[in-house]
N, C-alpha and C positions, 0 to 999 in steps of 0.2 A: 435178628442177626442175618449174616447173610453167609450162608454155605454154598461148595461150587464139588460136584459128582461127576468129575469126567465131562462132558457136553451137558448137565445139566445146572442150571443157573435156580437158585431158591434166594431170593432177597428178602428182608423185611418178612422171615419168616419164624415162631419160635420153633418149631420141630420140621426140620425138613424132610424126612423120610420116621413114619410112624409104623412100624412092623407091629401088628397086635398090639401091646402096652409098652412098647419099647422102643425109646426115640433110637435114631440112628442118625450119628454126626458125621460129617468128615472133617478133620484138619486141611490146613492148606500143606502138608507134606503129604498126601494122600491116605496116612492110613484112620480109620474108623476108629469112631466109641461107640460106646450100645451104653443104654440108658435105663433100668426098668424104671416107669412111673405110674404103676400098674398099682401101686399102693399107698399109703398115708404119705410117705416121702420116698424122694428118687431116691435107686440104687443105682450105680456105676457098676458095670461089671464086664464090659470090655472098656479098655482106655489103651490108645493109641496100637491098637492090632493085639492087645496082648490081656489076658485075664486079670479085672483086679485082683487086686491083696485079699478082699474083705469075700471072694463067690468063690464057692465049691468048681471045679472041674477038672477034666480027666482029657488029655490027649485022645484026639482019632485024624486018623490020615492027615492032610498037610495043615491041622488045624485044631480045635477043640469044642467038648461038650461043655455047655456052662447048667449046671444044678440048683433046681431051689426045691430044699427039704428031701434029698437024696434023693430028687425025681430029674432025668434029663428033660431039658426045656427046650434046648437048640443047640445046634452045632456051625459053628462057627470058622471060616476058612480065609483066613489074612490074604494067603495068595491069588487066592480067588476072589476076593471078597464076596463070599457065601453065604447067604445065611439060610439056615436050614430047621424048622420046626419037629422036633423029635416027636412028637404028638400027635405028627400029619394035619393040624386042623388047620394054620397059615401055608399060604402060596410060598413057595419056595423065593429066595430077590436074592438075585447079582447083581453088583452094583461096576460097572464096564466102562472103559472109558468113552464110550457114543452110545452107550443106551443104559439104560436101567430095566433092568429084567425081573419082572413079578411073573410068577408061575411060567405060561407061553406066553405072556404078553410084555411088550419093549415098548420103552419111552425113549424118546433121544433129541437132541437138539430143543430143549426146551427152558422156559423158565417159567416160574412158577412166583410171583409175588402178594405181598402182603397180606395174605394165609396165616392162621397160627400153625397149622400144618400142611405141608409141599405134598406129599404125595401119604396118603393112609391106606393100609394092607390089613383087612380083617379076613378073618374066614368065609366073608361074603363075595369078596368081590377088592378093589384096592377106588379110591377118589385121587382125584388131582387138585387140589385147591377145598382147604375146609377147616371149620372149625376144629379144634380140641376135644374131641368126645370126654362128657361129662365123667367124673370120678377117679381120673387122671390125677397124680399128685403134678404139684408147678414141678417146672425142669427151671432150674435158676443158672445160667452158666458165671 
């Protein structure tokens, strides 16, 4: 598929921006889905800026905390487009319209093709172009 992040171009990609175990989409009206695939099957639990139906969360500042098993996991900021690990162990990403911001470090002006995933964000470090780390559930759009 092919997603487009502000100055960032991802073609022929299945996850374009991989936060930890949680794809991260954009629509073509700019706002974000969050995806977890961190298990047997994906969960959806932002869709289009806003919390699904089916995920625990709780309002913070211009945005929200999303829950799994009464534990905060991230907070999440539509106007910002924020995303934020309540755990501390991921790089903090903004996603701007000319860069893409992992912890201190910014992408901008790029694309990224025929990857299953455009850019990956672990507690190590984040890749530009790479496979699907193993035990991932499929993301089916």
């Amino acid at each position: 598929m092919d997603f487009q992040f502000g100055s960032q171009t991802f073609r022929n990609v299945q996850v374009p921006i991989l936060w930890g175990t949680r794809a991260i989409l954009a629509h073509p009206t700019g706002v974000l889905s969050i995806i977890n695939i961190g298990g047997e099957t994906a969960k959806l639990e932002v869709i289009g800026d806003s919390p699904s139906n089916d995920v625990e969360y709780s309002e913070k500042e211009d945005g929200f905390v999303i829950y799994d098993n009464d534990q905060q996991v991230y907070f999440y900021s539509p106007a910002r487009k924020l995303i934020r690990d309540m755990k501390g162990e991921l790089p903090e990403c903004e996603l701007k319209s000319d860069h893409v911001r992992i912890g201190t470090n910014k992408i901008g002006n790029s694309m990224v093709s025929g990857f299953q995933v455009g850019i990956g964000v672990s507690s190590k470090g984040f890749f530009v172009g790479g496979p699907l780390p193993k035990g991932l559930a499929e993301l089916k759009l």
